[in-house]
N, C-alpha and C positions, 0 to 999 in steps of 0.2 A: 540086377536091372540097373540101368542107367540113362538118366535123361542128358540128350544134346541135343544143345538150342543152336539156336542162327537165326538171322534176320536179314530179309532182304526190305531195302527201304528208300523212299526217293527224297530229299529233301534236307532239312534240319532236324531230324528228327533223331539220327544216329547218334549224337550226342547226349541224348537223355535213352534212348531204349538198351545200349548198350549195359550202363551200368543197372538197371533194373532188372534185365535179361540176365544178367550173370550173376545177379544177387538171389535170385528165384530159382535159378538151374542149382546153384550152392546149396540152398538152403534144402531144396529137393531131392538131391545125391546124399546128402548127409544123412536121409531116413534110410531111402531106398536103394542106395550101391550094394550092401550088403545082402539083397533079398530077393528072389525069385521071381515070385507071384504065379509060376508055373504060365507063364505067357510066353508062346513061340516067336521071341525078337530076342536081336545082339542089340539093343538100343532100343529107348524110347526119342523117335526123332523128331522134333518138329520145326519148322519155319516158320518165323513170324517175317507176315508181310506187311509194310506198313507204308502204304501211296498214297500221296498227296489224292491223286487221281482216283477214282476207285472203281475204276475197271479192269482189273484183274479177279481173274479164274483163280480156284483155290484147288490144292490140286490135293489128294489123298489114295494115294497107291498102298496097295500095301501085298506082299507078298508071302502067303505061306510056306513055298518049299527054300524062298533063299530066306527066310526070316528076318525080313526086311519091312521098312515104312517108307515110305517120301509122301507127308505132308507139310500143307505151305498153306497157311493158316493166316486168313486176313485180321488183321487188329487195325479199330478204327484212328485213321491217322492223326485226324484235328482234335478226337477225344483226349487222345493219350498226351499228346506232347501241351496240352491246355489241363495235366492232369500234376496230382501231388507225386510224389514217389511211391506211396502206399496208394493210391488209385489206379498208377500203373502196374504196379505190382499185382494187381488184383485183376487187372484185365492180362494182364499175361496168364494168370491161373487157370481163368476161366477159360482161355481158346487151350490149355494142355486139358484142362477137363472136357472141352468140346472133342479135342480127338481122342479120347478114351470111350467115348458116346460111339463116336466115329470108328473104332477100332471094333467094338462089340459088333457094330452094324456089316462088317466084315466079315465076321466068324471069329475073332478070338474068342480065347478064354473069358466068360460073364462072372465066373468067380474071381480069378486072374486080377480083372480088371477092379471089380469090388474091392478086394484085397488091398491093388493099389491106390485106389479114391481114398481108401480109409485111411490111409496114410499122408499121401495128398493134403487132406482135406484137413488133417491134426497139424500141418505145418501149415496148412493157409490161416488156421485159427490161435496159432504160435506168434503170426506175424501181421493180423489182424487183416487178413483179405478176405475173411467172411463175416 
């Protein structure tokens, strides 16, 4: 398994979500690249959306026979960029745990999923986002 991030975003805000975005996909591939979890996906994929404005739709596809995702995962924008590096970092976790919530509500694997929280959840407490 492997998580890939992205972000789509309006504003000043690229400049700080980037390098928190890339520091939390690192630190997350490092548990979970080498592992399973017995979940039907080539990727854990998610977008962070992050608008000034906040009317955007969040979108959450997910398909079983191409084992595929496209979620676009809203993160609050004035929060975050009003936020430390470790408070961002912490709201980024939380919207990849929201669509893990989000992927069981689909049909994935509920064990699968468990599996990966657990892990998840030992590098959010590594890096102090819980």
């Amino acid at each position: 398994m492997k998580l890939w991030m992205s972000a789509e975003f309006s504003g000043e805000i690229g400049d700080v979500l980037r390098p928190e975005r890339n520091f939390v996909e690192d630190r997350i591939n490092e548990v979970i690249e080498n592992n399973e979890y017995g979940l039907s996906l080539k990727s854990w994929d998610v977008i962070l959306v992050a608008m000034e404005e906040d009317d955007f739709n969040e979108i959450t596809k997910y398909s079983r026979t191409k084992h595929d995702m496209d979620f676009r995962l809203k993160i609050n924008y004035h929060k975050f960029i009003n936020s430390t590096p470790v408070a961002r970092q912490t709201q980024i976790y939380l919207v990849l745990l929201r669509s893990l919530d989000i992927l069981v509500d689909k049909g994935i694997s509920l064990e699968g999923v468990k599996s990966l929280k657990k892990d998840l959840n030992m590098v959010a407490k590594n890096h102090g986002w819980v």
